[in-house]
C-alpha positions in Angstrom: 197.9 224.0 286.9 194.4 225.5 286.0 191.5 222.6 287.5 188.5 222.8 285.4 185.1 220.8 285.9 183.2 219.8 282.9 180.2 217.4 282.2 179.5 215.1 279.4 179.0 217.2 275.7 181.2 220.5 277.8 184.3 221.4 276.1 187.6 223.8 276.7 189.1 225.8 273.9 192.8 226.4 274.6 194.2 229.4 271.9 191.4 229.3 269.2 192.4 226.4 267.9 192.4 223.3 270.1 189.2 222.3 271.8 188.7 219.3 274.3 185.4 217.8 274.8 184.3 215.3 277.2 182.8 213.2 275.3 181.7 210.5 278.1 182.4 209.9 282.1 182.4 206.1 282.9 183.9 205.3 286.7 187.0 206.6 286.8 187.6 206.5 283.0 186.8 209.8 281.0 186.4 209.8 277.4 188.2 213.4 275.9 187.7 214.4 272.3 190.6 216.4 270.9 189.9 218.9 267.9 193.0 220.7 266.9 194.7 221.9 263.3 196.6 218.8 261.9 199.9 220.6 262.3 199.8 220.2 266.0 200.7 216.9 267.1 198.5 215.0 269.7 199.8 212.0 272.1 199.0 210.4 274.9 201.1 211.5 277.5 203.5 207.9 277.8 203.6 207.8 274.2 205.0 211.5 273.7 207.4 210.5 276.8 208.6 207.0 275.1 209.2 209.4 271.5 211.1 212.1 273.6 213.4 208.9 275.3 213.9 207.4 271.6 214.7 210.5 269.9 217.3 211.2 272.8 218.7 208.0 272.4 219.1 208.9 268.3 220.6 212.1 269.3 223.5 210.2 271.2 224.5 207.5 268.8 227.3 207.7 266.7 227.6 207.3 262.4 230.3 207.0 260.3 230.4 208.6 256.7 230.3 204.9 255.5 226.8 204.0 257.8 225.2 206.6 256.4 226.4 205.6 252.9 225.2 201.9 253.4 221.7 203.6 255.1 221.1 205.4 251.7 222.0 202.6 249.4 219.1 200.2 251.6 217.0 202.8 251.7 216.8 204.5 248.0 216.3 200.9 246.1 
């Protein structure tokens, strides 16, 4: 893991595209500004976690021909 310091208004580039900037420092909260091509998806860390859990979850579970059927019908009206 690469440890970088930065003050308020400094920023980190990552590949040319994706730039952090601390935007504020208040106690132990810091404020990050992300700038990054809208192709690249950006989440707080337990958010990306709970979307990795659900779409395991999806992965595991089970359709008939006849679910998916019904899931079309609801879904194209």
């Amino acid at each position: 893991m690469l440890v970088l310091g930065r003050k308020k208004g400094e920023s980190i580039v990552i590949n040319d595209e994706i730039e952090l900037k601390i935007i504020s420092v208040e106690g132990d909260t810091v404020k990050i500004g992300v700038e990054a091509p809208k192709n690249i998806a950006i989440h707080r860390k337990e958010i990306y976690e709970a979307i990795q859990s659900e779409n395991k979850l999806a992965a595991m579970q089970e359709f008939s021909l006849d679910d998916l059927k019904a899931f079309q019908k609801r879904t194209s009206s």
